[in-house]
N, C-alpha and C positions, 0 to 999 in steps of 0.2 A: 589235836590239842584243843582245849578250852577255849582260848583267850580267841584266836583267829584277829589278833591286832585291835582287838575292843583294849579301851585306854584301865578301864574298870572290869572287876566282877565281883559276882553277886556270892550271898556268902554260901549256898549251895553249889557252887560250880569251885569253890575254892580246890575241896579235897581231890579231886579230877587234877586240877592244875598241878599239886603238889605231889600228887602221885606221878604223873605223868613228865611232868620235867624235873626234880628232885627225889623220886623214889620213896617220899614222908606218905605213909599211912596216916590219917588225919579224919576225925567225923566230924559233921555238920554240931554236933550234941558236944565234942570237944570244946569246935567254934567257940559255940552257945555260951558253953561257960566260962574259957578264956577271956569273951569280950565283955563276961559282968564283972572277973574277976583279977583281969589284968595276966598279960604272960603273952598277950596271943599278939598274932603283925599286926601292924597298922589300917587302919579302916577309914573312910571317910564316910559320912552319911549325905545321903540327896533324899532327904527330909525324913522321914523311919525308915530308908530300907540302907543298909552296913553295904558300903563295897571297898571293893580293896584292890588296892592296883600293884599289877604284876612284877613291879618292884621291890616293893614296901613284903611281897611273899616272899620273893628271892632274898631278902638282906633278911626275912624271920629263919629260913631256912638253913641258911647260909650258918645263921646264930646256936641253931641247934644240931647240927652233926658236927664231931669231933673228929679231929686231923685223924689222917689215914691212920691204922696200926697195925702190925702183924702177929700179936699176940693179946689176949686177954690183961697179961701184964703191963704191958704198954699202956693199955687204957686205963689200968688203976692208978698207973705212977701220973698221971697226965692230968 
């Protein structure tokens, strides 16, 4: 795993993390333009460089898969 207990990361190690403990395919060029665009987790800056704490991914992650289903149906009625 990514993180190895660092409180922060950086915005190239994000997509590792999210793969890795929530299964979200994610690029760095995604990132990019979520965080000029709005939509994407939370960030903090230490002065130009975007980190983002392990947290703040888990509750974006959390935001964007939808409850269990067992049919294609389900997901459209939901």
């Amino acid at each position: 795993m990514v993180n190895e207990g660092r409180p922060r990361l950086r915005r190239t190690e994000v997509p590792d993390y999210l793969m890795g403990k929530h299964g979200i395919p994610i690029a760095v060029a995604t990132l990019n333009k979520l965080a000029s665009t709005g939509g994407g987790p939370a960030m903090q800056y230490a002065g130009r460089i975007p980190l983002y704490r392990p947290e703040d991914l888990d509750a974006w992650a959390a935001e964007r898969l939808s409850k269990p289903v067992r049919s294609t149906a389900e997901r459209d009625a939901a």
